[in-house]
C-alpha positions as CSV (number, residue, x, y, z in Angstrom):
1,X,-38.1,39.6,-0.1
2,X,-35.6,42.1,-0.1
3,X,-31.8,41.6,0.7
4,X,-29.3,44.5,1.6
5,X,-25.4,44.0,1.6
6,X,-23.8,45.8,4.3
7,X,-20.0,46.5,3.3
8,X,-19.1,43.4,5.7
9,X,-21.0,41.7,3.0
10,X,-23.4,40.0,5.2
11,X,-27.5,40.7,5.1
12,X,-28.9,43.5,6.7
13,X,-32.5,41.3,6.2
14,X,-31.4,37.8,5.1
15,X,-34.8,35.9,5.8
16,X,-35.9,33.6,3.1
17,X,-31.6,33.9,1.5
18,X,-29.0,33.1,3.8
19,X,-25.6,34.8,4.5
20,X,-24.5,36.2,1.2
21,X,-20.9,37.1,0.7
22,X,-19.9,39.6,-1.5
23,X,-16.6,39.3,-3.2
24,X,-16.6,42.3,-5.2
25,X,-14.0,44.8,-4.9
26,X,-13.0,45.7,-1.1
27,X,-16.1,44.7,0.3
28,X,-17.0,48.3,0.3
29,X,-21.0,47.7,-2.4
30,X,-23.8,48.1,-1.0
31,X,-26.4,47.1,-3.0
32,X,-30.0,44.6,-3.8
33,X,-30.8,41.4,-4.8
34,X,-34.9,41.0,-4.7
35,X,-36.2,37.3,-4.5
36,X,-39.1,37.4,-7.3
37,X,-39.9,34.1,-6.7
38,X,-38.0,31.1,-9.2
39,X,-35.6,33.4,-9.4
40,X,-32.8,36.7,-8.0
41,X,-33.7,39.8,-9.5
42,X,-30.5,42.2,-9.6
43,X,-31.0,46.1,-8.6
44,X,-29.6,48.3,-11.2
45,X,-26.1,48.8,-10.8
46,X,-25.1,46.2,-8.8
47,X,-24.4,43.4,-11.3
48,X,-20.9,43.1,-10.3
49,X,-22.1,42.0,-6.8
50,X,-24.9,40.1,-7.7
51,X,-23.2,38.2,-10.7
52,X,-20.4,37.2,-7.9
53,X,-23.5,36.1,-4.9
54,X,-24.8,33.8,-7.4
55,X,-21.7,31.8,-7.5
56,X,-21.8,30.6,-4.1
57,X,-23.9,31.7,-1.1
58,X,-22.5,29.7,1.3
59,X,-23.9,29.0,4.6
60,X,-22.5,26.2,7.4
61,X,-23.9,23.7,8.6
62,X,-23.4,24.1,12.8
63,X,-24.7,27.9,11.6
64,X,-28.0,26.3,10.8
65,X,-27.9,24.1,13.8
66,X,-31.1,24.8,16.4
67,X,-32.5,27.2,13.8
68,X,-36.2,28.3,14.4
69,X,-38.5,26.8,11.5
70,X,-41.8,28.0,10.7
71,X,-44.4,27.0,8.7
72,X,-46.2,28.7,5.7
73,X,-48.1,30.4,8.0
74,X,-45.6,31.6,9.8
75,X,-46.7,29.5,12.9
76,X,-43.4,27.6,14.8
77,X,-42.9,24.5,14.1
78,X,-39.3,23.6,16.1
79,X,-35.6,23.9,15.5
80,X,-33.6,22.1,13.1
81,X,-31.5,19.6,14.8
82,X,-30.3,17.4,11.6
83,X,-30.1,17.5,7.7
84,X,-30.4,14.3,5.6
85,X,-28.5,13.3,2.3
86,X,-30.3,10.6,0.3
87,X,-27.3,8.7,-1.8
88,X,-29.7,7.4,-4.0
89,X,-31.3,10.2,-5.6
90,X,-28.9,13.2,-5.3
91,X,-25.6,12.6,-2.8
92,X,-25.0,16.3,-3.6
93,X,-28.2,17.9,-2.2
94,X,-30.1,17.9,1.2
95,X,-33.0,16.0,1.0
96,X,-34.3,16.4,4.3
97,X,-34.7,18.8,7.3
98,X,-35.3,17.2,10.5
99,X,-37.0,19.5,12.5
100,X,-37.7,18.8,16.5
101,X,-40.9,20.4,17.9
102,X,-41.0,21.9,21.2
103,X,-43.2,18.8,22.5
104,X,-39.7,16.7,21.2
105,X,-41.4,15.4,18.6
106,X,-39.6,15.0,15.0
107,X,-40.9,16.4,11.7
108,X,-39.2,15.2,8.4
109,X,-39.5,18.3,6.0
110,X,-38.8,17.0,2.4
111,X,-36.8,19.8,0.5
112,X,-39.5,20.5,-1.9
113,X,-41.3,21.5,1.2
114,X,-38.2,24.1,2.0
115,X,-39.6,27.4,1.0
116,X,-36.4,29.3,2.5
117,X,-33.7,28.8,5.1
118,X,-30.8,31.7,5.9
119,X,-29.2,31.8,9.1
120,X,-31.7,33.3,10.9
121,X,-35.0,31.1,10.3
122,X,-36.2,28.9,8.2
123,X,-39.9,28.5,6.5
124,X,-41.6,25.7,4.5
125,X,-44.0,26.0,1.5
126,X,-46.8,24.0,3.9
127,X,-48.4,24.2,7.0
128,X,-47.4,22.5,9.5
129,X,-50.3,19.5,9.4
130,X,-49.0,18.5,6.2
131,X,-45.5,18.0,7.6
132,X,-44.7,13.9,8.0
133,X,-44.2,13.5,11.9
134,X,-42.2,10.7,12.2
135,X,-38.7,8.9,12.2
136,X,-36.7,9.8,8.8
137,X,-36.0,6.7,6.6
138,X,-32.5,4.9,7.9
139,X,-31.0,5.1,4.0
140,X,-30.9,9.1,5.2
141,X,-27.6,10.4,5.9
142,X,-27.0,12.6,8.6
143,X,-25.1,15.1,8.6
144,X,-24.7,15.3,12.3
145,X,-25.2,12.3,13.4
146,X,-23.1,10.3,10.3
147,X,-20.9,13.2,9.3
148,X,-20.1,15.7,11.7
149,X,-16.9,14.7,14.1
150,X,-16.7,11.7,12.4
151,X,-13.0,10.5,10.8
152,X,-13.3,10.4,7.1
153,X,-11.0,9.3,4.3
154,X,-9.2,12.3,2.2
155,X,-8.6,10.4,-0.9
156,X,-7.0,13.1,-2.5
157,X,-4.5,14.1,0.4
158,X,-4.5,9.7,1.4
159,X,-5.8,10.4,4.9
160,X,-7.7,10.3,7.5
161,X,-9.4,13.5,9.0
162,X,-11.6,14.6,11.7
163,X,-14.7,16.7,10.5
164,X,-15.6,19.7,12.3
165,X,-18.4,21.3,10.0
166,X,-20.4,21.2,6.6
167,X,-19.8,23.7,3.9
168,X,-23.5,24.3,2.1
169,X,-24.3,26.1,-0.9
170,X,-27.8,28.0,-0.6
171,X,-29.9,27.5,-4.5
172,X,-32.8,29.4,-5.5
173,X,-34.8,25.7,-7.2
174,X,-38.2,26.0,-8.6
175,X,-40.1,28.8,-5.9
176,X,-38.1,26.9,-3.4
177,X,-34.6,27.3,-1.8
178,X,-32.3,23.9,-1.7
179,X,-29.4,23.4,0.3
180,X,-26.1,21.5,-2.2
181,X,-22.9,20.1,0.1
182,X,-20.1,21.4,-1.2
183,X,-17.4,20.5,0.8
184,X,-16.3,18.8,4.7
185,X,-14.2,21.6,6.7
186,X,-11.3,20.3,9.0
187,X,-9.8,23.2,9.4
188,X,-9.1,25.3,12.6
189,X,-11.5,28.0,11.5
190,X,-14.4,25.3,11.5
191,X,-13.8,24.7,14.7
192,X,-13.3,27.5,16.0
193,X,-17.0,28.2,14.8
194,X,-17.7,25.2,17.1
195,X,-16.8,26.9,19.8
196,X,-18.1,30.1,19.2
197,X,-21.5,28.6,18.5
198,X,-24.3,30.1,20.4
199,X,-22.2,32.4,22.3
200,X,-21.8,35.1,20.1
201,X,-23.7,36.0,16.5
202,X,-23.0,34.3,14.0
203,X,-21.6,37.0,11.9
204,X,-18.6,37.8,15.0
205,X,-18.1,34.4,14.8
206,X,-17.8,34.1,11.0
207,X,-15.1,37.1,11.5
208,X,-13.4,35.6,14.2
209,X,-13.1,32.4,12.6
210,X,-11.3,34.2,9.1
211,X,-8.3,34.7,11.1
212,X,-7.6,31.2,11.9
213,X,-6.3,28.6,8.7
214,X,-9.5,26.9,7.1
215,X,-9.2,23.7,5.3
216,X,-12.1,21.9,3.2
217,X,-12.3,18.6,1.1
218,X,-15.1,18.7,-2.1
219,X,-17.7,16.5,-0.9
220,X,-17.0,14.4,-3.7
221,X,-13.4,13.3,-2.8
222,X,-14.8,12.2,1.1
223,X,-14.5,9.0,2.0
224,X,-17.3,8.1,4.7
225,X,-16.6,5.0,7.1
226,X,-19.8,3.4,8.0
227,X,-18.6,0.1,10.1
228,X,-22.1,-1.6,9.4
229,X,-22.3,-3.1,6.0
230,X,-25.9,-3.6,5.3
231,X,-26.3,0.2,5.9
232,X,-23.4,1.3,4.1
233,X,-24.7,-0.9,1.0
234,X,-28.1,1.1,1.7
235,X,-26.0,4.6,1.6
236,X,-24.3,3.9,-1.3
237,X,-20.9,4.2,0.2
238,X,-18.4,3.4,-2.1
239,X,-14.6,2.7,-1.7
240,X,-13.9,2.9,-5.3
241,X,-11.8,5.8,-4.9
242,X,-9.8,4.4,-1.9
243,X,-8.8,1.2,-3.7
244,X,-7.1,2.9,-6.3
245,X,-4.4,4.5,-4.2
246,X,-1.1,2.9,-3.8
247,X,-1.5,0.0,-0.8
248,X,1.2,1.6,1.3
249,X,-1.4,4.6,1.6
250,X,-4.7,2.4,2.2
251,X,-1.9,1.2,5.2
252,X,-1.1,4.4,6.8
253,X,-4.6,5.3,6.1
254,X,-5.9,1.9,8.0
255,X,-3.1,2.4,10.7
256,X,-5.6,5.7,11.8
257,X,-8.7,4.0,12.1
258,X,-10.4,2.2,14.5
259,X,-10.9,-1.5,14.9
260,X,-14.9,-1.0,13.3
261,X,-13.5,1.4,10.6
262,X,-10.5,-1.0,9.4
263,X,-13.4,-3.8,9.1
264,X,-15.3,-1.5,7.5
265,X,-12.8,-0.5,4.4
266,X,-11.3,-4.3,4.0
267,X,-14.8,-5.5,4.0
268,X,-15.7,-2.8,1.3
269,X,-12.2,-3.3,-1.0
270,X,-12.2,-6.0,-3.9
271,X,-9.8,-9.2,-2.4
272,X,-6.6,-8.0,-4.3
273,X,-6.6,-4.1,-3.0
274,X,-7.7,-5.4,0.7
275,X,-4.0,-8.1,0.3
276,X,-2.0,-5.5,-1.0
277,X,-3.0,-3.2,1.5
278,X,-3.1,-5.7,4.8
279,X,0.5,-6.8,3.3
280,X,1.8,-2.9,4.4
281,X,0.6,-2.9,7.7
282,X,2.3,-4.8,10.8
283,X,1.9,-8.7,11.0
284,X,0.0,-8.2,14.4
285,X,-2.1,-5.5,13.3
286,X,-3.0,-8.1,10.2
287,X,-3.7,-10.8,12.5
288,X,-6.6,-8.8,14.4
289,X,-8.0,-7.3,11.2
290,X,-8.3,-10.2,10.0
291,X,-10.0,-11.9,13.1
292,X,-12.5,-9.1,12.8
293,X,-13.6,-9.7,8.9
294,X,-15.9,-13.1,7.9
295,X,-13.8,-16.2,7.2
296,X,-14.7,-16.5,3.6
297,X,-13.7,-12.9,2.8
298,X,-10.2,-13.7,5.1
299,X,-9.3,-16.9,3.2
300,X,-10.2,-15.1,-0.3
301,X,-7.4,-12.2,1.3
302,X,-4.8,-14.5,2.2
303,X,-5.0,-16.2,-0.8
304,X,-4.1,-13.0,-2.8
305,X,-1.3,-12.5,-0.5
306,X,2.6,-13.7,-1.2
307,X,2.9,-16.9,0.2
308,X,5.4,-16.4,2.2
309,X,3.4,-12.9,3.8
310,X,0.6,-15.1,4.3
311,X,2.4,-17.7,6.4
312,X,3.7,-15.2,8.7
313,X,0.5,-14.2,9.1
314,X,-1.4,-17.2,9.5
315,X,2.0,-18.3,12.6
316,X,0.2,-14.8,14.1
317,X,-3.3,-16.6,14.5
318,X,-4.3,-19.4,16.6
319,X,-4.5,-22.9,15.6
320,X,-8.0,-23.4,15.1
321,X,-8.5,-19.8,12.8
322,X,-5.4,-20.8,10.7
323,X,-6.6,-24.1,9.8
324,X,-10.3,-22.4,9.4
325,X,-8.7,-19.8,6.9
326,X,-6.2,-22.1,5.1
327,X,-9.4,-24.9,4.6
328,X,-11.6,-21.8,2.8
329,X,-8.3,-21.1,0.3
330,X,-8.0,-22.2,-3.3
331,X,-6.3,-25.7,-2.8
332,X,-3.4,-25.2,-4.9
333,X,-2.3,-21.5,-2.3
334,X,-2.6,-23.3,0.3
335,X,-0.6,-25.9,0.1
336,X,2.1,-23.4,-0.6
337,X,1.5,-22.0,2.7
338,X,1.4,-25.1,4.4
339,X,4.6,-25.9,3.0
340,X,6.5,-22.6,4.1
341,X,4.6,-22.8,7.8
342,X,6.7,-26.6,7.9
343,X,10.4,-24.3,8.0
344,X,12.1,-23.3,10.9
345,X,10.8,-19.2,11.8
346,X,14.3,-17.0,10.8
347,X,15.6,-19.3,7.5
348,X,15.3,-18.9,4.2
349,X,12.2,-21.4,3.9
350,X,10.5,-19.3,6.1
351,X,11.6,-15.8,4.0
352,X,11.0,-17.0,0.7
353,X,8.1,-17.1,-1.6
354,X,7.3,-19.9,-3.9
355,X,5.9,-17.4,-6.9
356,X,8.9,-17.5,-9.0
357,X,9.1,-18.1,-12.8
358,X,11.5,-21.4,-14.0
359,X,12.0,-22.5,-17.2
360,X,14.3,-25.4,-18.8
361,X,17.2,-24.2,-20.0
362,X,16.5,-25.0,-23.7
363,X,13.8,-22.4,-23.5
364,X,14.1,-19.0,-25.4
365,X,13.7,-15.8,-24.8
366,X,10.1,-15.4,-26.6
367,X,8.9,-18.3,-24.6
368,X,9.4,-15.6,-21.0
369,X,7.0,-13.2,-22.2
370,X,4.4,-16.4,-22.2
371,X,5.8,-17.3,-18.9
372,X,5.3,-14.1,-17.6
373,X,1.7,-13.6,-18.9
374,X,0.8,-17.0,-17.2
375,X,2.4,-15.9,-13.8
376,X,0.4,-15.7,-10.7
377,X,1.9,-13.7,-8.5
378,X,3.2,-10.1,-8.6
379,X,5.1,-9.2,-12.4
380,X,7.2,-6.5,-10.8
381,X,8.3,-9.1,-7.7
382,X,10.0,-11.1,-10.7
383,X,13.8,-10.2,-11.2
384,X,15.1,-13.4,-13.0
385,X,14.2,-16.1,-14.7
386,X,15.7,-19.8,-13.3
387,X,17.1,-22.0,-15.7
388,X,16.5,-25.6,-14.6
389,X,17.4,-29.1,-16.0
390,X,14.9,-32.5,-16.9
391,X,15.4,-33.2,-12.9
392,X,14.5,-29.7,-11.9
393,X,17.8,-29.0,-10.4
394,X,18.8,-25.7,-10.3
395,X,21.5,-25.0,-12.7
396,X,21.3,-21.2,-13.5
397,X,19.8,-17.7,-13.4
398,X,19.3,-14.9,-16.1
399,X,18.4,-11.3,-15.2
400,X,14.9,-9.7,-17.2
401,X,17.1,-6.8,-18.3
402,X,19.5,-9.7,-19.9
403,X,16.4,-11.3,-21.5
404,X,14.6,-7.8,-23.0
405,X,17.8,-7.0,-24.6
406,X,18.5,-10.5,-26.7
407,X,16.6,-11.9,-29.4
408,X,13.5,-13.2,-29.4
409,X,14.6,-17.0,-30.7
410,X,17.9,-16.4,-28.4
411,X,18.3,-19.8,-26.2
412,X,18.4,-19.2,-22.1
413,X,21.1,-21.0,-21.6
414,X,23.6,-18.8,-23.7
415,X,22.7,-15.7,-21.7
416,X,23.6,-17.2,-18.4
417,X,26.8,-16.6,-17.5
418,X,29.2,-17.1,-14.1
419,X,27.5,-19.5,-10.9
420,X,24.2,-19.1,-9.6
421,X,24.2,-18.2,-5.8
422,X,21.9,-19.9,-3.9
423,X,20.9,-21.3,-0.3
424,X,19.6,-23.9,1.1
425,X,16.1,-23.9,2.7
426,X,17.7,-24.2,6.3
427,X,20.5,-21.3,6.0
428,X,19.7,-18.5,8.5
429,X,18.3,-15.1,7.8
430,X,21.5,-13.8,9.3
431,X,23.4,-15.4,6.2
432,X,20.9,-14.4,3.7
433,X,21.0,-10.9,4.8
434,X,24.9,-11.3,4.1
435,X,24.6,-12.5,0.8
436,X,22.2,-10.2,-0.3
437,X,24.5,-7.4,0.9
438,X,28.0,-8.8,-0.5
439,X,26.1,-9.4,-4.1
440,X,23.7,-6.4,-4.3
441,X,21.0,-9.2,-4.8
442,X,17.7,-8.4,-5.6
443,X,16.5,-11.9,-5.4
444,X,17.6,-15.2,-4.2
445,X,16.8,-18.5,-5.3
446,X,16.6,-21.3,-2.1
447,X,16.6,-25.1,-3.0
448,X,16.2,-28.2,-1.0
449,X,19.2,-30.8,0.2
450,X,19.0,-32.0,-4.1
451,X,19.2,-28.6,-5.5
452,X,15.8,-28.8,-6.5
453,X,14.4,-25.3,-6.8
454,X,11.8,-24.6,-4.0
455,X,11.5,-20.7,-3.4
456,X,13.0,-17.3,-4.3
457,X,13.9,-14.7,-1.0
458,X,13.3,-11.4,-2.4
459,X,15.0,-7.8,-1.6
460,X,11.3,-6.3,0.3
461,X,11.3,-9.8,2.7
462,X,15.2,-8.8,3.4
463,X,14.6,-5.2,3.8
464,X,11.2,-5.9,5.9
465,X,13.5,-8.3,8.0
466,X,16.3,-5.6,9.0
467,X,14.0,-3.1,9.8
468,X,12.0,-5.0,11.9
469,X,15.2,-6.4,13.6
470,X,16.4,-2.5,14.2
C-alpha cells in the first residue's frame, strides 16, 4: 500500500493508513511512505517527512464515525458506529470496533482483527464469519456512548468539561494497525467538526475547523463520571487524581455536576477528601448530596467533618435522616454534635467547634507538640493553646507562634500574658462578629455559665457567617 502526501499534507490514497499530517517545513513535500507490512518503509528522500508522520498520525474519532468496514475479502461488513476501551488490559488503546451490519446487527471486531482503518474505510485481517456477532462485553468503554458529550473532570485545569470529540493516534502493531487515545477535545474546533460532519469531506472540514481555537486534555489527566458504581468498579475508574486537589476545587468542581455525578465522585473519594470537599459547598447543596449517598458512607462523612459543620448540616436534614446518620457515627463525634444541635441557631454554641487543644497550666511547651500529634481534628484549624486549671475553668490562652519560639521545658503559664477574651455559649453571633473584629481574633474560646471551657469559634465559621449574611 502506497501513500502520497499532497502539499496540504493529507493522502492522496490513504486506505489501510489514515490521515497523515506532515509537519515538515511549509507543508510544501511531497513525498512516500510504503506499508511493507510490520512496518513504514520511507522513500528516498523524504526522511524529514516521514521521520515527523511517525510521531503522530492522528485521526478523530467523529471522523471515523459511520465508516464503511470490510472484511479480508474485501466483502462489506457495516459501518462503525462505536469504539471500545478495555480499562483492564490497556486504558490507552482501542480494544474494540463495533461495527453495525446493514441487517442492524452488531459485530465486535477485536483489534488484533483490525488489519487497517484511515478515514476512508476500514478492513479486518478475517472474513467476515469469523467476526463475533454479538453484544460487546459491558466492562467496554465507549467512546460514544460513555465519552463523547459527556462532562468530564480536568484534573489538571480542576474542572468540569463538555467533550466534543476523541483525539486517536493511528500505530502500525504487528501486520496490524491499532488505534491509541491520546487526548479528549473540548475545544471549538472539535466541535465545529461536529457540525461539519457528513456535510462536507472531511479534509474541508479538518481546514475549516484550524481556524477556530482547539483545546485537548491527555487522556490520562480525564476524569470520567460514571454514576453507577458496580460499573465504574468494573471500568476501573479511578478518583485518585481528583482527591488530591485542594477541597475548595473538588467544590467548584461538584457545584457543575449533576445530582448522579456528585454521588458518583463522593461515593468514589476516601471519607476524609469527600468531608473536606462537602464542607466547601453550600449547607443545602450538602444536605441533598448527602440524602443521595448510603447512610453508612454519610455517617462515616459527617463524622470527618468539624463538628460544628456537621451540626449545621445535620439542622438541614429531617428528623428521622439526622438521627439515622448520627446513630451510624463513632459514639464519641456524635455526641459532640448532639451537644452543639442543643444551642440556640445564631450563638456562639452553635458557631463553635469543640476540636480545640487544652492543657493545665503547669504544662510545658514540649508537652504541645504531644498534644498536637494526639489531636483529632484539623492541625492548621489550631491557633492557641488554652491554659486551664484542676476544675477546667478557663484561665488563659497562649498563641502557637508564642509556644515555637520558647524553650522546650518553658512552663505555659509564664508565656501567657494579659486576660483571655472569651464568650459565653449563649452570646449572639452579632457580638462575636464584633469581637473578632475589635481584637483581630483568629479564634475564640466559648465557656459555659462556670467558665468551663466548652468550644473554640474560629475566623473561617465567622467569615463563612458574614458572607452568608451579605
Amino acid at each position: 500500500m502506497e501513500l502520497k502526501l499532497t502539499p496540504g499534507g493529507f493522502p492522496a490514497r490513504s486506505f489501510g493508513l489514515g490521515e497523515v499530517f506532515c509537519p515538515v517545513g511549509a507543508m510544501a513535500h511531497t513525498g512516500f511512505l510504503i506499508f511493507t507490512g510490520p512496518e513504514w518503509r520511507c522513500v528516498p528522500g523524504m526522511e524529514p517527512c516521514c521521520a515527523a508522520t511517525r510521531k503522530v498520525v492522528m485521526i478523530y474519532f467523529t471522523e471515523l464515525q459511520n465508516l464503511p468496514a470490510y472484511d479480508a475479502k474485501g466483502e462489506y461488513l457495516g459501518r462503525i458506529i462505536d469504539l471500545g476501551i478495555d480499562p483492564s488490559q490497556n486504558s490507552l488503546r482501542i480494544a474494540a470496533y463495533l461495527v453495525e451490519t446493514l441487517e442492524k446487527k452488531l459485530l465486535t471486531v477485536t483489534r488484533e482483527q483490525m488489519q487497517s482503518i484511515s478515514v476512508r474505510a476500514a478492513q479486518t485481517t478475517v472474513p467476515a464469519e469469523e467476526i463475533r456477532r454479538n453484544k460487546p462485553a459491558g466492562d467496554l468503554l465507549r467512546v460514544k456512548k460513555d465519552v463523547l458529550d459527556q462532562q468530564v473532570i480536568d484534573v489538571n485545569h480542576r474542572k468540569v468539561v463538555r467533550v466534543n470529540d476523541i483525539d486517536l493516534d493511528i500505530q502500525p502493531t504487528n501486520g496490524h494497525t491499532e488505534l491509541r487515545v491520546l487526548a479528549v477535545n473540548v475545544g471549538l474546533a472539535a466541535a465545529v467538526r461536529r457540525l461539519l460532519q457528513g456535510l462536507t469531506a472531511k479534509h474541508t472540514s479538518r481546514n475549516i475547523s484550524s481556524y477556530f481555537p482547539s483545546k485537548t486534555i491527555r487522556w490520562e489527566f480525564v476524569n470520567l463520571i460514571e454514576p453507577d458504581a458496580a460499573r465504574r468498579l468494573k471500568l476501573r475508574i479511578s478518583y485518585e487524581r481528583l482527591g488530591r486537589l485542594h477541597p475548595a476545587d473538588i467544590a467548584d468542581i461538584l457545584e457543575d455536576l449533576s445530582r448522579d455525578e456528585q454521588r458518583s465522585v463522593i461515593e468514589a473519594l476516601d471519607h476524609e477528601t469527600a468531608a473536606q470537599a462537602i464542607s466547601e459547598i453550600p449547607t443545602a447543596m450538602q444536605a441533598t448530596l448527602l440524602q443521595s449517598i448510603p447512610p453508612d458512607k454519610a455517617s462515616d462523612i459527617i463524622d470527618e467533618m468539624p463538628p460544628d459543620e456537621a451540626a449545621d448540616l445535620l439542622q438541614e436534614l429531617p428528623p428521622e435522616t439526622s438521627a439515622r446518620l448520627l446513630a451510624g457515627m463513632e459514639k464519641e463525634g456524635a455526641e459532640d454534635i448532639k451537644d452543639l444541635l442543643g444551642f440556640e441557631e445564631n450563638t456562639a454554641g452553635a458557631m463553635m467547634t469543640t476540636h480545640y487543644v487544652a492543657l493545665g497550666q503547669a504544662s510545658t511547651v514540649e508537652s504541645v507538640i504531644e498534644a498536637l500529634r494526639e489531636f483529632e481534628g484539623a492541625v492548621e484549624s489550631v491557633h492557641a493553646v488554652y491554659l486551664v486549671n484542676a476544675e477546667e475553668t478557663l484561665v488563659g490562652a497562649v498563641s502557637l507562634a508564642r509556644i515555637l519560639l520558647a524553650p522546650a521545658n518553658t512552663p505555659l503559664w509564664q508565656l501567657f500574658r494579659g486576660e483571655v477574651i472569651s464568650v459565653s455559649t449563649d452570646t449572639d453571633a452579632k457580638s462575636v462578629v464584633g469581637l473578632f473584629r475589635k481584637y483581630n481574633l483568629l479564634a475564640l474560646p466559648v465557656v459555659d455559665d462556670k467558665r468551663h471551657l466548652v468550644g473554640v469559634v474560629t475566623a473561617d465559621d465567622v467569615l463563612d457567617l458574614v458572607v452568608n449574611h451579605r
